[in-house]
C-alpha positions as CSV (number, residue, x, y, z in Angstrom):
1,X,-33.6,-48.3,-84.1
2,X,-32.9,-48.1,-80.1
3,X,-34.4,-51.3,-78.1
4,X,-35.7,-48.7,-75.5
5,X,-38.5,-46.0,-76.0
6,X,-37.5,-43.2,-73.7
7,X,-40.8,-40.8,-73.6
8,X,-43.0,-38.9,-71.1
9,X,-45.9,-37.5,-71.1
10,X,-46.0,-33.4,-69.9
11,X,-49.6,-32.2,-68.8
12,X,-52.1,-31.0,-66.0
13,X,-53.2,-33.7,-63.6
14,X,-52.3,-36.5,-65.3
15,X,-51.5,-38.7,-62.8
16,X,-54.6,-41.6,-64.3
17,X,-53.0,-41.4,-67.6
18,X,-53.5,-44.7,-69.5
19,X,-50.8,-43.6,-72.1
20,X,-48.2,-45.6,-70.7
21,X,-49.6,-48.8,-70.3
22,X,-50.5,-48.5,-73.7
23,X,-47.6,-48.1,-75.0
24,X,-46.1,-50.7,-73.1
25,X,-48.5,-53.1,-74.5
26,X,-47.2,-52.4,-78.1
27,X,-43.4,-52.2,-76.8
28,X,-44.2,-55.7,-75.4
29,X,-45.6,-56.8,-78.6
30,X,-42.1,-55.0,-80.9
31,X,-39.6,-56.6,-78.7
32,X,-39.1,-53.0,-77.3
33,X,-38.2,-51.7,-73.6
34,X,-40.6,-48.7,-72.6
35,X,-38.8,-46.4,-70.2
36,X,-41.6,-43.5,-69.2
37,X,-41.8,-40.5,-67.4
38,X,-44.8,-38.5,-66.3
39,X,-44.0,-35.1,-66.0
40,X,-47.5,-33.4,-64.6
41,X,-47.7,-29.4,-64.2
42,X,-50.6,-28.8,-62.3
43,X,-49.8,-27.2,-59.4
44,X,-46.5,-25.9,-60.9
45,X,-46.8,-22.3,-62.3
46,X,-43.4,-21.7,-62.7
47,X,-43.0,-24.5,-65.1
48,X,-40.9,-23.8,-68.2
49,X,-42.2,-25.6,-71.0
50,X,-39.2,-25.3,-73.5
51,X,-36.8,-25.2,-70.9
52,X,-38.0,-28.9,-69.6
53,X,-38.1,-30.0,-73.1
54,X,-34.4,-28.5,-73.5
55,X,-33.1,-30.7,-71.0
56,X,-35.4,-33.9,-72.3
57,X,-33.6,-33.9,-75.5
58,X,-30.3,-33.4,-73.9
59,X,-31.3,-36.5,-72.3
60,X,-31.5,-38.4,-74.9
61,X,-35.4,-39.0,-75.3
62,X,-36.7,-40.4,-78.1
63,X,-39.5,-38.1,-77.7
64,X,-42.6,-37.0,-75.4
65,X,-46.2,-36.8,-75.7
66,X,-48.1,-33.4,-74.9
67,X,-51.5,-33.2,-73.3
68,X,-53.5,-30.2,-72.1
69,X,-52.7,-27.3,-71.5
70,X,-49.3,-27.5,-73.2
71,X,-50.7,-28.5,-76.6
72,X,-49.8,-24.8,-78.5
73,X,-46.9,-24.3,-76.5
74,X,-46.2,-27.6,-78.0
75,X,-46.6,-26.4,-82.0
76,X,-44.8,-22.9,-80.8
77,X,-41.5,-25.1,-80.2
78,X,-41.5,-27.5,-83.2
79,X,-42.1,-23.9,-85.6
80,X,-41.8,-24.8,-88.8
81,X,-40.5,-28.5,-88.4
82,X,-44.1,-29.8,-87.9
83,X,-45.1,-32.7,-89.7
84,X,-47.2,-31.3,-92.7
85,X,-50.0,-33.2,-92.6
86,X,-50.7,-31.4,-89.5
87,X,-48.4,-28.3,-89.2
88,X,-51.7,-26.1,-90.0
89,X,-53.3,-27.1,-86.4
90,X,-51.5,-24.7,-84.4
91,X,-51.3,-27.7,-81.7
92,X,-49.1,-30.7,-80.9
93,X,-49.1,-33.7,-78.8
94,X,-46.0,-35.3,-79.7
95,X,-42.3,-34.0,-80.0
96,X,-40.0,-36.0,-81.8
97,X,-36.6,-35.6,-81.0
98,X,-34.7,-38.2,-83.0
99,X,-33.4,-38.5,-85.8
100,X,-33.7,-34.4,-85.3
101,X,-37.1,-32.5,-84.1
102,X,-40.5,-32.8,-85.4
103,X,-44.0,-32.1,-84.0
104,X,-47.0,-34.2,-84.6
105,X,-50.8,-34.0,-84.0
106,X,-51.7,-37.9,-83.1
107,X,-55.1,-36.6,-81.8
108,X,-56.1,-35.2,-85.2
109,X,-54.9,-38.7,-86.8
110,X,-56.7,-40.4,-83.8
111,X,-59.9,-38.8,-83.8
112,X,-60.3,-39.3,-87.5
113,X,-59.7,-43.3,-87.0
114,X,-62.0,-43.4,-83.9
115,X,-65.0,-41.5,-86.1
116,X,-64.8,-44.2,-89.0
117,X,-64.3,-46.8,-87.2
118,X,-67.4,-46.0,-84.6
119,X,-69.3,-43.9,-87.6
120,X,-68.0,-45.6,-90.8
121,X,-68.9,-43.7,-93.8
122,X,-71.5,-41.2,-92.0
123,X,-70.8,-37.1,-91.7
124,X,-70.7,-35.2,-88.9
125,X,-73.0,-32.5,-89.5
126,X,-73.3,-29.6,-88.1
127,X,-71.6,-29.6,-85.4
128,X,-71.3,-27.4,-81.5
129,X,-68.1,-27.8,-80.1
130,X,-67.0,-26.2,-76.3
131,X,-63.7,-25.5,-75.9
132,X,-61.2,-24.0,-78.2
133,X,-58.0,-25.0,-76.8
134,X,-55.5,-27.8,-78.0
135,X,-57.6,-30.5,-78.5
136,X,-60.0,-28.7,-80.5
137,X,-57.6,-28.1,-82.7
138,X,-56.9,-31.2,-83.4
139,X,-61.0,-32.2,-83.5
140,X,-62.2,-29.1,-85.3
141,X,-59.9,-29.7,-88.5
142,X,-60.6,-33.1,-88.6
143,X,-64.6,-33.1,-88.3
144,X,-64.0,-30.4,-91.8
145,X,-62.0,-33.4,-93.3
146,X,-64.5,-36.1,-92.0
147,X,-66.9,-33.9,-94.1
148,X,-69.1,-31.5,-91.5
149,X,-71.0,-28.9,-92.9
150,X,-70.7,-26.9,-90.2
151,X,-69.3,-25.9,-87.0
152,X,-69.7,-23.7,-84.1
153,X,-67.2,-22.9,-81.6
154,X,-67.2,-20.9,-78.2
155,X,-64.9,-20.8,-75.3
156,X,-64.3,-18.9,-72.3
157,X,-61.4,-16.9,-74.1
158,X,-63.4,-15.4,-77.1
159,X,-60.2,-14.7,-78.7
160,X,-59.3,-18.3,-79.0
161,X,-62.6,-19.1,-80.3
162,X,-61.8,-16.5,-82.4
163,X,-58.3,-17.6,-84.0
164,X,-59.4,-21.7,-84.1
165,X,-62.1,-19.7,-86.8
166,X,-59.6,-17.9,-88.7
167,X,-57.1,-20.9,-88.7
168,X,-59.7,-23.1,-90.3
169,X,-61.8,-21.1,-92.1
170,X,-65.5,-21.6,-93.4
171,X,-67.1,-24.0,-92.5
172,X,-66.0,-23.0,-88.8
173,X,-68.1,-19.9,-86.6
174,X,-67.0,-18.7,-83.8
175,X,-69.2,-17.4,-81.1
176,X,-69.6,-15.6,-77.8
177,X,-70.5,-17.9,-74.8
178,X,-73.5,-16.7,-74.4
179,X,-74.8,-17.7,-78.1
180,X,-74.4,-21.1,-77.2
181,X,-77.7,-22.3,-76.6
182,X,-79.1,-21.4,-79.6
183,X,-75.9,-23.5,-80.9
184,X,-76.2,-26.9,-79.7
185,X,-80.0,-26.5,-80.4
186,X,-79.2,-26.4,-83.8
187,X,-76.5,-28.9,-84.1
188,X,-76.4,-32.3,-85.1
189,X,-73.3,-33.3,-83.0
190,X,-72.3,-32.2,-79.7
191,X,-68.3,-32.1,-78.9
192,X,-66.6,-31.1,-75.4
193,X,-63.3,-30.0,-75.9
194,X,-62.4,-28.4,-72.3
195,X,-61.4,-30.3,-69.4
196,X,-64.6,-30.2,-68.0
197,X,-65.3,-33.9,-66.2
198,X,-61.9,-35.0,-66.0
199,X,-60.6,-35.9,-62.4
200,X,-60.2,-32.9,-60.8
201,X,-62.4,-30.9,-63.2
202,X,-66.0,-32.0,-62.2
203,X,-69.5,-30.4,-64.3
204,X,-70.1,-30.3,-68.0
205,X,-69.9,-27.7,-71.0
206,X,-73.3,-29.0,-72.1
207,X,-76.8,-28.3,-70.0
208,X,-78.5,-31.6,-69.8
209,X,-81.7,-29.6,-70.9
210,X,-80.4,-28.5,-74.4
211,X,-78.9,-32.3,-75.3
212,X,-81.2,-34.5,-76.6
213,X,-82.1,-33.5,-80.4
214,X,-79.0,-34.4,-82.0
215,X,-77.9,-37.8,-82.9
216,X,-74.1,-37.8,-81.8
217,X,-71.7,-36.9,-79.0
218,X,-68.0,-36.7,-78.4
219,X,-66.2,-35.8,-75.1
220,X,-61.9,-35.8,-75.4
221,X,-62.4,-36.7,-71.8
222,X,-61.2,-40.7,-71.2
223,X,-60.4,-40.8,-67.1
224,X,-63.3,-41.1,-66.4
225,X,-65.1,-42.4,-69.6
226,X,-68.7,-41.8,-69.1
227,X,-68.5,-38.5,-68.3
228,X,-71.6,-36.6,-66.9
229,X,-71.7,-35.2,-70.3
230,X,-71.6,-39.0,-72.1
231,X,-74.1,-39.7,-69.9
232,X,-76.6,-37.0,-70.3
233,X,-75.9,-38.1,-74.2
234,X,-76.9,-41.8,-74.0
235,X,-79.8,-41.3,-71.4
236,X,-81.5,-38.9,-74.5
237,X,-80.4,-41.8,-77.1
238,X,-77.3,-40.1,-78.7
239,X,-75.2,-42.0,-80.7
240,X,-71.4,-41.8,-78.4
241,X,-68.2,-41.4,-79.4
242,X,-66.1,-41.5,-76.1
243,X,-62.2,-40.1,-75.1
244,X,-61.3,-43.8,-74.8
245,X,-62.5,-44.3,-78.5
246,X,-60.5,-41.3,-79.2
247,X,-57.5,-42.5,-77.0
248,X,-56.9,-46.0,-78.6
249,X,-56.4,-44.5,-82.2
250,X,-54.3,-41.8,-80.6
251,X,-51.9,-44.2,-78.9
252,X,-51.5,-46.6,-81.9
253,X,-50.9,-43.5,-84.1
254,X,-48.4,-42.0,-81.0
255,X,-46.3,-45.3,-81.0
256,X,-46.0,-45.2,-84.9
257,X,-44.7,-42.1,-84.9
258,X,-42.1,-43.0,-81.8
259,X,-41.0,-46.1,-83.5
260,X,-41.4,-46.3,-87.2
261,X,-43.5,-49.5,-86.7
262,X,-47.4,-49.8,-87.0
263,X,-49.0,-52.2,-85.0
264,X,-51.4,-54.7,-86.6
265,X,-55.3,-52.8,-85.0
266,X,-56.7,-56.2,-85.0
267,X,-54.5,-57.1,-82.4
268,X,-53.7,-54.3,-80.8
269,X,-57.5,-52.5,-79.9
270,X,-58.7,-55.3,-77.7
271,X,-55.4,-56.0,-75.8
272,X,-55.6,-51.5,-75.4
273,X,-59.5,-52.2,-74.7
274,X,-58.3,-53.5,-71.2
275,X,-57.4,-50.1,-70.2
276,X,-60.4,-48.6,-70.2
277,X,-61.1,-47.0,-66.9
278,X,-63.0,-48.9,-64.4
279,X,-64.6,-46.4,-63.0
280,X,-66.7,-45.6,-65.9
């Protein structure tokens, strides 16, 4: 195996991305070189996803990471050569270019490892999720495998909403925006998977007024961690599962799949806990 990790990170406004420094601090600790670029396409609407990725790989990257709203485009490239455990997502975060190409989902394997380890051994639910985009394909297949009874899903683009039901089957419902109320009333679990409260996307998928009856909250927002959402949660007494939560499992599971090598958690989380946002 190379001494250098050559990766990126292509996405919208990621310029507070902590996914560097995190994987610097496992590099550090491998007796590896981290050589990172960010590649942001927010204000780019010309970019070429596969094209850039072309010319990544004729670079000689190890890899790159994948965050919203490339996600699908993401799965669309890696086709048929993405990792099994995950290839039924229909969303990627991390190409693999070496040995040959391969797609992964380390949000799906992240999000999973963040529930248990915030959760343990208790179900999600039934659960209301905003957003039906790449990350909630990623969260929606693994709250079924954590064990949720149900789940309701809306998004500006119905159709989407639509095909994240279809891809995962019962116990997944999709709905029409304006149903929503009468979803989250209902739930157990409340889950924002848009990009609403992220820098440059102020406001929140949830109306303070309907939150408050269930017992838990996720946002895949991390910069900044207490979202307006998150905060709306913990004020009513919900139980929070935050992006950073989310983002520490992700990055572990992101370096494994760069390097071959899994780093020790009990060493790694609290060195990656000194990332965590300070403005939240």
């Amino acid at each position: 195996m190379s001494t250098v990790l050559k990766c990126g990170l292509i996405g919208g406004n990621i310029s507070r991305t902590r996914l560097p420094f995190a994987l610097d601090i496992m590099c550090k600790a491998n007796g590896l070189t981290l050589d990172f670029t960010p590649i942001d396409t927010e204000h780019d609407d010309a970019f070429d996803f596969s094209g850039t990725v072309d010319m990544l790989r004729q670079d000689g990257w190890t890899g790159v990471s994948v965050t919203h709203p490339h996600k699908t485009e993401a799965a669309g490239y890696a086709g048929r050569r993405m990792d099994r455990a995950v290839d039924h997502l229909g969303a990627s975060n991390l190409l693999l270019f070496k040995p040959e190409l391969s797609g992964w989902n380390t949000d799906y394997l992240g999000f999973i490892a963040a529930w248990q380890a915030v959760f343990r051994n208790r179900g999600p639910g039934e659960v209301a999720v905003a957003g039906a985009g790449g990350v909630a394909r990623a969260i929606v297949p693994a709250l079924i495998r954590l064990g949720a009874r149900k789940v309701t899903v809306w998004d500006l683009n119905f159709d989407a909403a639509k095909e994240l039901a279809r891809m995962c089957g019962r116990p997944v419902t999709a709905i029409p925006i304006e149903e929503a109320p009468e979803a989250i009333a209902s739930a157990t679990g409340l889950v924002n998977a848009t990009a609403l409260g992220m820098g440059g996307h102020p406001g929140t998928a949830f109306d303070p007024t309907l939150v408050g009856p269930q017992w838990w909250a996720f946002d895949a927002v991390y910069t900044p961690t207490d979202t307006a959402f998150l905060t709306d949660a913990a004020a009513k007494g919900l139980k929070i599962l935050t992006g950073f939560d989310l983002f520490r499992f992700m990055a572990i599971e992101t370096f494994r799949v760069y390097t071959g090598l899994t780093p020790d958690r009990a060493t790694i989380l609290p060195q990656l806990d000194t990332l965590r946002p300070k403005d939240s």
